[in-house]
VOGU-3710 file (C-alpha; in Angstrom, 3 decimals, decimal comma):
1> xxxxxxxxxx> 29,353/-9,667/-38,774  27,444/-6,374/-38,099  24,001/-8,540/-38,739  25,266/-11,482/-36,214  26,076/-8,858/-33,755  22,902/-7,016/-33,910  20,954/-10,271/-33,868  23,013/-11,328/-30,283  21,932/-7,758/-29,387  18,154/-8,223/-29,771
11> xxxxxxxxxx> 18,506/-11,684/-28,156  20,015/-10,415/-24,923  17,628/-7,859/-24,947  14,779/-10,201/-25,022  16,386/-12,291/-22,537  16,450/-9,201/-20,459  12,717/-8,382/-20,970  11,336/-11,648/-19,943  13,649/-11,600/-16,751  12,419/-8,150/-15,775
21> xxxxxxxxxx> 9,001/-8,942/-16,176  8,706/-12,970/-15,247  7,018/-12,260/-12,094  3,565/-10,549/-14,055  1,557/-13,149/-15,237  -1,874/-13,174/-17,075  -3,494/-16,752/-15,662  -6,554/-15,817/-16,793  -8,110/-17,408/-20,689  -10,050/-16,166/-23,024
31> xxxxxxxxxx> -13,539/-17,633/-24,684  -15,312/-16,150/-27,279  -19,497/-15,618/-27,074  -22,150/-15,500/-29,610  -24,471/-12,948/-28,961  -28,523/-14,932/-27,976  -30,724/-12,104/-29,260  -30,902/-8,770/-30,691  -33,077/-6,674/-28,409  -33,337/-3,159/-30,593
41> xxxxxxxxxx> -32,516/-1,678/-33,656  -32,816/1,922/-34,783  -32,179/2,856/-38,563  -33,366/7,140/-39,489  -33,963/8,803/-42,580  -33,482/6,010/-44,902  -30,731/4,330/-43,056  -30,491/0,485/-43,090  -29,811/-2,415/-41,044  -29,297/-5,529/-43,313
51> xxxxxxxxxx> -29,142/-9,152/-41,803  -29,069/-8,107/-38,313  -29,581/-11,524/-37,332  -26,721/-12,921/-38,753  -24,992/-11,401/-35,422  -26,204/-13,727/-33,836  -24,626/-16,408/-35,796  -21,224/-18,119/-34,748  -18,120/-17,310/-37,073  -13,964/-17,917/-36,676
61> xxxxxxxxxx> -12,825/-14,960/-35,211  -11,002/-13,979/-38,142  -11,502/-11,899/-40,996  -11,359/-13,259/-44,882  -12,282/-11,963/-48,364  -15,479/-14,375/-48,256  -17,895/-12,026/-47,263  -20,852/-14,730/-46,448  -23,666/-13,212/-45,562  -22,794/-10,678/-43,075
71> xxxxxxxxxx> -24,490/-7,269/-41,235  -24,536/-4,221/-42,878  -25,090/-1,234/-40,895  -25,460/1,776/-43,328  -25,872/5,633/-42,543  -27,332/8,352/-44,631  -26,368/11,916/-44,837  -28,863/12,396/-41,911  -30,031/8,724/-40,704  -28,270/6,767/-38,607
81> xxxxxxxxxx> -28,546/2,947/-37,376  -27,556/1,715/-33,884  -28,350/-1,795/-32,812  -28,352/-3,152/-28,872  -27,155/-6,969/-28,848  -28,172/-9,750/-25,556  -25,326/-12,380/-24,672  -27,564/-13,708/-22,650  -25,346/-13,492/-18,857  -22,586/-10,952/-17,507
91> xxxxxxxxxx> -19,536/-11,310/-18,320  -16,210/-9,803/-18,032  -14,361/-8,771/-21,186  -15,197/-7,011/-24,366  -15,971/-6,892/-27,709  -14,417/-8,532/-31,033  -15,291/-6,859/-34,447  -14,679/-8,925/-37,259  -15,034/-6,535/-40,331  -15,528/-7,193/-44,380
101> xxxxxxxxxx> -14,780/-5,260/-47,028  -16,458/-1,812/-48,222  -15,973/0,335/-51,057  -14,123/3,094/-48,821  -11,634/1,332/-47,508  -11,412/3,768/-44,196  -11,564/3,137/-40,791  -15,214/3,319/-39,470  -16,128/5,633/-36,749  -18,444/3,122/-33,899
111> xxxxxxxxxx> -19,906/3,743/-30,710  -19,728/1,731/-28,357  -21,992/1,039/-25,010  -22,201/-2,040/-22,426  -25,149/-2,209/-20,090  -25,562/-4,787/-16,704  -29,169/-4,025/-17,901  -30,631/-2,882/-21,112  -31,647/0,431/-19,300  -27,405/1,196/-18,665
121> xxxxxxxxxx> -26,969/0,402/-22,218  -29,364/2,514/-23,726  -27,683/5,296/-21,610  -25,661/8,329/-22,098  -22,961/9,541/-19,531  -24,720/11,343/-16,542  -27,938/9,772/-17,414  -29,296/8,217/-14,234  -25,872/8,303/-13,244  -24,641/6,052/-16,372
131> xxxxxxxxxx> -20,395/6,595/-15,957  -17,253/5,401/-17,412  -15,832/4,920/-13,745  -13,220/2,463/-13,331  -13,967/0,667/-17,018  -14,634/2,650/-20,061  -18,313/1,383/-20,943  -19,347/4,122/-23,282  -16,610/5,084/-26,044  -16,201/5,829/-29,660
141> xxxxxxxxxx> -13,627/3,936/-31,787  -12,909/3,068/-35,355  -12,769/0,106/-36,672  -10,301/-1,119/-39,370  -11,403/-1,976/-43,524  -10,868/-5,977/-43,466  -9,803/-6,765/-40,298  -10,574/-7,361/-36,628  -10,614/-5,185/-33,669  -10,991/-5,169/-29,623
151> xxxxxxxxxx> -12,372/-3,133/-27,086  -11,349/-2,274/-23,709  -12,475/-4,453/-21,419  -15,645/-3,913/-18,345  -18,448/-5,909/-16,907  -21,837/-6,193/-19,488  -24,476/-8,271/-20,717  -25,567/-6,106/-23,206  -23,781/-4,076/-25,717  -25,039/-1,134/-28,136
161> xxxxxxxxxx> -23,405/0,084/-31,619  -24,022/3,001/-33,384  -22,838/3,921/-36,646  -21,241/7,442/-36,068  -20,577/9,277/-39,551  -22,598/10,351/-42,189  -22,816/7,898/-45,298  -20,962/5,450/-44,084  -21,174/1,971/-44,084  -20,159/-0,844/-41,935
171> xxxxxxxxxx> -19,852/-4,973/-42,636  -20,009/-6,712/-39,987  -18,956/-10,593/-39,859  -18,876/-11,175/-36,515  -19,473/-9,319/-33,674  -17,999/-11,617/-30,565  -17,934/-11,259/-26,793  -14,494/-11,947/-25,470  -15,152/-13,568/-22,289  -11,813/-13,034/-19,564
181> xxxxxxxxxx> -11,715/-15,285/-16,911  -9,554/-17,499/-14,249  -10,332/-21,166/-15,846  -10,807/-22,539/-12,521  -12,948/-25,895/-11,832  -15,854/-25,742/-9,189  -14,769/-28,183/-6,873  -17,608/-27,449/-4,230  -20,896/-28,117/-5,688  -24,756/-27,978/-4,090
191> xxxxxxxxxx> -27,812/-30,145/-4,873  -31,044/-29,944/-3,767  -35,139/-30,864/-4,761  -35,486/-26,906/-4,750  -34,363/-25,724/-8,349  -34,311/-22,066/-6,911  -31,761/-22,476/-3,940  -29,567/-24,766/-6,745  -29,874/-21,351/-9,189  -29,081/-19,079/-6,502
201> xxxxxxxxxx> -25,877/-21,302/-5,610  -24,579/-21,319/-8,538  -25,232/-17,584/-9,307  -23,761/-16,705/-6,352  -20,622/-18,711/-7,327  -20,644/-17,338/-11,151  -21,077/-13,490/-9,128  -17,497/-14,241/-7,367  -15,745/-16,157/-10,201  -16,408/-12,999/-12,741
211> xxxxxxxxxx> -14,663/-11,104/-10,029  -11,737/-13,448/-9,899  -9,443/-11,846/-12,167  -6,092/-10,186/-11,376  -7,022/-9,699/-8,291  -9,942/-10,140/-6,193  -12,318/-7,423/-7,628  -15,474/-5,634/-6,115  -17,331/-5,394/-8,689  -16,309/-6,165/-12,783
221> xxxxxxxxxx> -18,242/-2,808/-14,047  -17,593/-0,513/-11,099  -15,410/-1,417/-8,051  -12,938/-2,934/-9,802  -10,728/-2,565/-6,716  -9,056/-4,532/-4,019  -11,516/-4,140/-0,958  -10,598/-5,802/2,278  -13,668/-5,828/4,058  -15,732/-6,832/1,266
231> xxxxxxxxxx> -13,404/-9,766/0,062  -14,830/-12,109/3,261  -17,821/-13,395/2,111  -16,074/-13,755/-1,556  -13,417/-15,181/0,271  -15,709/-17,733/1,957  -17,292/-18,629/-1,443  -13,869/-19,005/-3,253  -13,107/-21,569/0,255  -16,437/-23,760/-0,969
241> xxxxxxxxxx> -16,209/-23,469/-4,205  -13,004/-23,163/-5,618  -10,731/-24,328/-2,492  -7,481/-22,635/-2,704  -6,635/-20,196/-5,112  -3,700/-17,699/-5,717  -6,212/-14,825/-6,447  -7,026/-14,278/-2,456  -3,223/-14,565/-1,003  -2,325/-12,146/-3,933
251> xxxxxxxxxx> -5,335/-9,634/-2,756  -4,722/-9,770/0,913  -1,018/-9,232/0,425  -1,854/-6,044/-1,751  -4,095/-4,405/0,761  -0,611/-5,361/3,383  1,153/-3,774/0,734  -0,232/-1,048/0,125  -1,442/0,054/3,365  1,490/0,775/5,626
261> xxxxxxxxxx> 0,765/1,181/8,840  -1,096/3,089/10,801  -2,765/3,504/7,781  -6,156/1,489/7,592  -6,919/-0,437/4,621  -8,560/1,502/1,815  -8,695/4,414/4,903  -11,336/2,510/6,935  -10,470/0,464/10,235  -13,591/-2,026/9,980
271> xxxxxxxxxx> -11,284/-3,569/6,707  -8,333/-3,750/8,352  -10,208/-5,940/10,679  -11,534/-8,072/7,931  -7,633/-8,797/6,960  -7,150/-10,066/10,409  -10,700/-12,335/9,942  -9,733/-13,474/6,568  -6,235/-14,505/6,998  -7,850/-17,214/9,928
281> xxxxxxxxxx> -10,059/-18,041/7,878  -7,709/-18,929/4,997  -5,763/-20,542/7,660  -8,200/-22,731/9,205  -9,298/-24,096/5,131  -5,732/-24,374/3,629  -3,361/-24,770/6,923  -0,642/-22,840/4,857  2,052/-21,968/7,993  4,609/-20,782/5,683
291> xxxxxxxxxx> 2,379/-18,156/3,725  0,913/-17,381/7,433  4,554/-16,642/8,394  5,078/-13,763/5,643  2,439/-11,809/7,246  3,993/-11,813/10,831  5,661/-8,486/11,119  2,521/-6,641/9,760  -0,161/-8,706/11,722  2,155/-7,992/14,959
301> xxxxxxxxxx> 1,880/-4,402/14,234  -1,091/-4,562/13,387  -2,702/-6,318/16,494  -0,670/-3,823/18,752  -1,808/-0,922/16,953  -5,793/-2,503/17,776  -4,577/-2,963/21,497  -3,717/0,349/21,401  -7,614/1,539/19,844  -9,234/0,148/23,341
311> xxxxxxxxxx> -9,672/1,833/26,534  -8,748/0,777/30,335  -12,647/-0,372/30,318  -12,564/-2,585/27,315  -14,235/-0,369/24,885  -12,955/0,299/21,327  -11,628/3,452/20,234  -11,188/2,978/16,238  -10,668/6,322/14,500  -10,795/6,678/10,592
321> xxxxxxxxxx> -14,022/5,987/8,486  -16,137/4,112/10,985  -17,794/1,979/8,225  -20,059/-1,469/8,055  -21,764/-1,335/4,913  -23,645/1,282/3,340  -26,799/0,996/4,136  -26,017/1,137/7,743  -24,184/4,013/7,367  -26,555/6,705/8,690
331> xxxxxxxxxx> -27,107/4,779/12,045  -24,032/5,985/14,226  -25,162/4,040/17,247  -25,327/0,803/15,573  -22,021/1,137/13,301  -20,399/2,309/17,093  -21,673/-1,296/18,552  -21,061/-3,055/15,488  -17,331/-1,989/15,537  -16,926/-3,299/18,784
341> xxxxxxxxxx> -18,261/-6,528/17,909  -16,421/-6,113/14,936  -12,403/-5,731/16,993  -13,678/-8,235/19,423  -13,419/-10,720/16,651  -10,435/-9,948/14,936  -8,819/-9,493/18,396  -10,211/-13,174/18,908  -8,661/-14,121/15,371  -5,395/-12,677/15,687
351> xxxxxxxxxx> -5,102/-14,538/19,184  -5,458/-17,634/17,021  -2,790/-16,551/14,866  -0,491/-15,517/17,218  -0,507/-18,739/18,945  -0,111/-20,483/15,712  3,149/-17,951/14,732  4,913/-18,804/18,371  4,019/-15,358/19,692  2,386/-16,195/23,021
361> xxxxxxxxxx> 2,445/-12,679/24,859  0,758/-10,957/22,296  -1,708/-13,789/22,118  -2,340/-13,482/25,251  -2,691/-9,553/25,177  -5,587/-9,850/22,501  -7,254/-12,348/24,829  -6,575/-10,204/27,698  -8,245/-7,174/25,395  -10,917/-9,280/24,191
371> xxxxxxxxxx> -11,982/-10,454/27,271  -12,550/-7,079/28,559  -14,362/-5,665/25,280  -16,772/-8,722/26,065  -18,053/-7,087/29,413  -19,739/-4,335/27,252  -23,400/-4,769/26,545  -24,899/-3,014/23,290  -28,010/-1,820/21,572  -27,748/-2,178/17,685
381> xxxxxxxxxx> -30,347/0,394/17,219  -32,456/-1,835/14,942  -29,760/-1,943/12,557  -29,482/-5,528/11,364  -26,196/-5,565/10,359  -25,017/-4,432/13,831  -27,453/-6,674/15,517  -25,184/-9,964/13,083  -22,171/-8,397/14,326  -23,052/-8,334/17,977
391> xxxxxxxxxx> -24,860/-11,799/17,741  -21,765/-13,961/16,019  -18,819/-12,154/18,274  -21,013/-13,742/21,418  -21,488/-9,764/22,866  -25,455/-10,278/22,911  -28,124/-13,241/23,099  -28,445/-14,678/19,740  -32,107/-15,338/20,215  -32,595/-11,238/20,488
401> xxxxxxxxxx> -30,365/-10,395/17,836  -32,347/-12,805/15,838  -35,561/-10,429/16,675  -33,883/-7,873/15,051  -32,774/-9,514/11,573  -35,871/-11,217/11,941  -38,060/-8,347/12,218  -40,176/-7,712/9,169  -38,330/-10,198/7,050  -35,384/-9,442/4,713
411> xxxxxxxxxx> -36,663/-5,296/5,050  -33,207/-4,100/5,614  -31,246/-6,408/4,144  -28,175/-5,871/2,277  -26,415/-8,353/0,115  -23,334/-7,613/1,965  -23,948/-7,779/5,515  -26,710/-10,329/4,540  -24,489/-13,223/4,756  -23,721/-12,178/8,645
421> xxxxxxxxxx> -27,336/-11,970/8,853  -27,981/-15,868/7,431  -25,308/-16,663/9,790  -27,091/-14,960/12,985  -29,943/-17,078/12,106  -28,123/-20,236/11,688  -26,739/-19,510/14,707  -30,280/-19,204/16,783  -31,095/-22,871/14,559  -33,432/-20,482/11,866
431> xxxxxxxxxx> -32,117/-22,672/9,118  -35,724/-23,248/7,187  -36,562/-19,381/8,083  -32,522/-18,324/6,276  -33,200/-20,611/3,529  -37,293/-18,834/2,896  -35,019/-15,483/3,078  -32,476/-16,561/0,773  -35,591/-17,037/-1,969  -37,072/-14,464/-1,565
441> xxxxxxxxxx> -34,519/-11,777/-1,351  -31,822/-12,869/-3,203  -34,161/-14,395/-5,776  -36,284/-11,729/-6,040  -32,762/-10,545/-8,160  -33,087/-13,719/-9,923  -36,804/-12,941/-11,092  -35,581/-9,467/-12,223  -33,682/-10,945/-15,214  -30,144/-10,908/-13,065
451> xxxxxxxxxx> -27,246/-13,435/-14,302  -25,161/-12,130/-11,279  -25,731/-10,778/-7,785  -26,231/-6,990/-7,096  -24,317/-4,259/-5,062  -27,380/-3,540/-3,274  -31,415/-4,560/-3,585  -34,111/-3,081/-1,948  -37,854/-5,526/-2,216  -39,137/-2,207/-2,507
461> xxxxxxxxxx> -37,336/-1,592/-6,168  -39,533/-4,392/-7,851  -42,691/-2,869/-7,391  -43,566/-2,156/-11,139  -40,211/-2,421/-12,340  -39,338/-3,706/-15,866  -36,756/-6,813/-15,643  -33,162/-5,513/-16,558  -33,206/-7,942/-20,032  -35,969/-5,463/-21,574
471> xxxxxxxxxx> -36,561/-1,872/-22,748  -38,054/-0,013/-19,690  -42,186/0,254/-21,124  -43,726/3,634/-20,820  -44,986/3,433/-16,944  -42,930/0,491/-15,894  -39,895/1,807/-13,678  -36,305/1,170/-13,941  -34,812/-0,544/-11,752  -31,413/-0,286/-12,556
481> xxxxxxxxxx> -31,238/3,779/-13,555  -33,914/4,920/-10,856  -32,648/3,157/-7,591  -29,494/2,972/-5,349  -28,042/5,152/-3,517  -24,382/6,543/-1,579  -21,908/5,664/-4,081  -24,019/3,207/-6,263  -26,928/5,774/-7,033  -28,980/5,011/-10,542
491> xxxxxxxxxx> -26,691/3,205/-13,456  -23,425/3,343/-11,661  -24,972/0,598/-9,446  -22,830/-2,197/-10,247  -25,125/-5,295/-10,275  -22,052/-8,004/-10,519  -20,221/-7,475/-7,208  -18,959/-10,600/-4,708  -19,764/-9,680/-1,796  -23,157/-10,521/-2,556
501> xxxxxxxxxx> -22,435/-14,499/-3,321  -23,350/-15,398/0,319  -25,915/-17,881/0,076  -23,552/-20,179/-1,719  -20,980/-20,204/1,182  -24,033/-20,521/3,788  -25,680/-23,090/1,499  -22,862/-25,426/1,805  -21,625/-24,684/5,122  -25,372/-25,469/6,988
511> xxxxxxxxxx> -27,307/-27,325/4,461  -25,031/-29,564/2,979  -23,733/-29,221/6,397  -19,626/-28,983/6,306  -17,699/-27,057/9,127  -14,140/-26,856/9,123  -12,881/-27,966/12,920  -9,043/-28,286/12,868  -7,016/-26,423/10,002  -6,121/-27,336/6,679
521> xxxxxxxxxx> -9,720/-29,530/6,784  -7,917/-32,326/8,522  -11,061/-32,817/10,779  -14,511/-31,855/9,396  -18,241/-31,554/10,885  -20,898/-32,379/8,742  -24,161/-31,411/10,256  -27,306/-31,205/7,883  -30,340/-28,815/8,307  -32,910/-29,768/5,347
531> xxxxxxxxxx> -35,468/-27,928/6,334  -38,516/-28,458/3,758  -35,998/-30,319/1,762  -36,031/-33,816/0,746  -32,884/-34,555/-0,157  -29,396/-32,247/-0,384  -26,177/-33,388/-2,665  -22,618/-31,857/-3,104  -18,917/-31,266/-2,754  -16,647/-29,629/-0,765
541> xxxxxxxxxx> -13,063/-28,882/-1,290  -10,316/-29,478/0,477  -6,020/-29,103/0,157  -6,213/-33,453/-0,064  -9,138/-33,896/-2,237  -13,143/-33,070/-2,517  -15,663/-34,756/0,045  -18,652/-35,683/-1,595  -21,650/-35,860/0,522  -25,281/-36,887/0,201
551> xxxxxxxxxx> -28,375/-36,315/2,911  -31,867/-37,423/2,139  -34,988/-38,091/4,228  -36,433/-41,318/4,908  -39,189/-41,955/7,340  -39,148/-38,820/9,139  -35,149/-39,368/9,661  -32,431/-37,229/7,923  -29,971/-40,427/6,187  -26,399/-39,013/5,326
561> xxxxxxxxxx> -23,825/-40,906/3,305  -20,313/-39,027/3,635  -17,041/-39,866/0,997  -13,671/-37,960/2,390  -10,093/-38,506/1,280  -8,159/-40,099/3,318  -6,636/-38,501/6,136  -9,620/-36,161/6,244  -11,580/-37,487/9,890  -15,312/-36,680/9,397
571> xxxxxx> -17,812/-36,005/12,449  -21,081/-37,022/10,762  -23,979/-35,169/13,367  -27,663/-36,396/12,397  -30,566/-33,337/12,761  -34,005/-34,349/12,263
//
């Protein structure tokens, strides 16, 4: 009797557990990588490395008295071995040791170090600004006689191991990348004669799926944070690509919930902003009233709290960390103009929202606002990312704002504000010019060795820089550990982060062609711009189904062939 009652005990218990916790959810999978090469080994004083290669080899995952033909790592009383592995693209996740047996029997002292580059891995903490922010990626652990074991979990290609103690000796069967991610399908696809636009598109998409995991990270090394201003463009790209997905309603409701007003998201008033932005843009792809509804009572207070951060004359008086992007940072007179651009629009968005929530007078009191924040004229100060801002909330001529971005080619890019920059010069009709930028800057990353898009890039870095997939050569400079700056100075630059995937939004949006015109995608434009192209090919997601679309040239005409779901009205618009 005691053993049934104990037993009905344990059950309820159980019962209790999953109720408590049946609201968290891990949605994300699990896949398991070989490593591709093995880029450098180190064995001292008589230590070995035997059958490194067989690293490299693809096992079961689980550990087993057949010892095979495995890696053994062996120290001396003074040598030691290390060896730096390749999985040949970033990744989020860890590492799986599967171990064999050795003639100790005791756990095995390891260290452990993930790179984005070979440069971060070859690192020590506070080495070019190498870190353990956010994600441990430098650590020492042991690792079990006979079995298997897991480490925490960052952003890497690469991974180093070094055999910590004296004498001791390590069998390796396996050594396995565990690969965490949202198992999502790309809906949206892109297609074109030009192999390097096609890589960049799907880089850009790869950048922002990595980042898709909880919630809708920064960055998977560094930034592994819910910022509101940075989610747009990954926002935009999860809209093309992916079509609706939990992961952005979950990350815009945690910046609402954690940010209680006056409070600005993550302490600057720019992101709060980008909430207001992103929420009509969510709306206009996905048409989702009753999700719109739950954010009523904090985009009311919200909007009022904006009214209330703009003058008699129409000009805005945000307080908090006035803050575009970094690299505008130091130019005060074009973050002050961009910021007015900047409410303008979410004043302009949150009118759209209001009407669509039933709440005409405060619809009509952001038009009212907006209206008079439009009689202001601006310089951007030759900041380009002002210049975007200005140029796509209607405040100055598109054609001059253009001069600006323009000026000098992608010198003063970032790959943030970049995407408002391709969209300026869509804008003016520079489609062939955006599309020449897109492969040179953003490629440029691509030629560097990058599987992923980068916090930051300067064209400047490359200049006699060694790729990120090899050792830095005497001479050669680093462009990982000796470049960056603000908060992503040297090795702590993360080089996965979203908010760079623009070109793969702006790709499908003007050269595939595909604008959204009544919410929910009930009523699409499709307007090519080929440029040099011959022919484009893709997909676009919608909530009723993917439209697959096709535009070639033939005799000096563009030729588009268009297949929607039905109930989806298409306005097909032929460019030459």
């Amino acid at each position: 009797m005691k053993h049934v009652l104990s037993t009905i005990l344990m059950f309820l218990f159980l019962i209790g557990s999953v109720s408590a916790h049946e609201n968290i959810k891990d949605t994300r999978v699990r896949e398991y990588l070989t490593p591709q090469r093995i880029i450098y080994t180190e064995a001292t004083k008589d230590s070995e490395i035997i059958n490194a290669e067989a690293l490299l080899e693809k096992g079961t995952g689980q550990s087993s008295l057949y010892q095979g033909n495995p890696c053994v790592l062996k120290n001396t009383e003074e040598g030691r071995v290390s060896v730096l592995v390749d999985f040949g693209k970033e990744f989020h996740g860890g590492l799986r040791f599967v171990t064999g047996q050795t003639s100790s029997q005791n756990p095995v002292a390891i260290r452990v170090r993930f790179g984005e580059s070979v440069s971060e891995a070859m690192s020590n903490i506070g080495e070019k600004g190498a870190m353990n922010d956010h994600a441990l990626r430098d650590f020492t652990m042991r690792l079990p006689w006979l079995g298997v074991a897991e480490t925490p979990h960052s952003g890497f290609r690469f991974a180093r191991i070094d055999l910590l103690e004296a004498n001791a000796e390590l069998i390796l069967n396996e050594l396995i990348g565990v690969f965490i991610y949202r198992d999502v399908p790309y809906r949206g696809s892109f297609q074109c004669n030009d192999e390097r636009l096609n890589k960049i598109w799907e880089v850009g998409a790869y950048t922002v799926h990595l980042n898709m995991q909880e919630y809708l990270w920064d960055g998977i090394k560094r930034d592994r944070l819910v910022w509101l201003g940075d989610l747009h463009p990954e926002v935009m790209t999860v809209n093309r690509v992916f079509g609706y997905n939990e992961v952005v309603p979950k990350s815009l409701d945690f910046g609402r919930d954690t940010t209680p007003l006056p409070s600005w998201m993550s302490g600057i008033s720019a992101y709060s902003l980008w909430w207001i932005i992103i929420h009509k843009d969510w709306y206009m792809y996905h048409a989702d009233l009753g999700y719109l509804k739950e954010q009523k009572s904090y985009l009311q207070e919200l909007l009022n709290l904006l009214l209330s951060k703009v003058d008699a004359e129409g000009k805005e008086l945000l307080d908090g960390n006035r803050f575009l992007d970094w690299p505008s940072s130091e130019n005060q007179k074009g973050v002050d103009a961009g910021l007015h651009a900047l409410l303008l629009m979410a004043l302009e968005s949150g009118e759209y929202l209001c009407n669509k929530l039933g709440n005409l007078e405060l619809a009509k009191k952001c038009l009212f606002t907006a209206n008079k924040m439009k009689k202001h004229s601006f310089n951007p100060n030759n900041s380009k990312q002002a210049a975007a801002l200005l140029a796509l909330s209607g405040l100055e001529s598109v054609k001059e704002m253009n001069k600006v971005i323009m000026k000098d080619g992608v010198s003063d890019f970032s790959t943030f504000y970049g995407y408002y920059m391709l969209q300026t010069m869509a804008k003016g009709g520079y489609y062939k010019e955006a599309m020449d930028y897109i492969e040179t800057y953003w490629g440029a990353m691509l030629d560097m060795g990058a599987t992923t898009f980068w916090e930051d890039f300067n064209m400047e870095w490359i200049e006699n820089a060694a790729r990120i997939d090899e050792l830095v050569p005497e001479g050669k400079k680093d462009i990982h550990g000796d470049y960056g700056d603000y908060c992503y100075s040297g090795l702590r630059h993360s080089l996965c982060h979203g908010w760079a995937s623009g070109p793969t939004s702006w790709l499908s949006e003007h050269v595939l062609g595909v604008t959204v015109l009544e919410p929910g995608c009930k009523k699409i434009e499709v307007k090519p711009n080929l440029g040099n192209l011959e022919w484009v090919q893709g997909s676009f997601p919608t909530p009723m189904g993917d439209v697959k679309i096709k535009h070639w040239k033939e005799n000096n005409e563009v030729k588009s062939k268009v297949e929607a779901p039905v109930g989806i009205i298409v306005v097909l618009v032929q460019n030459k």
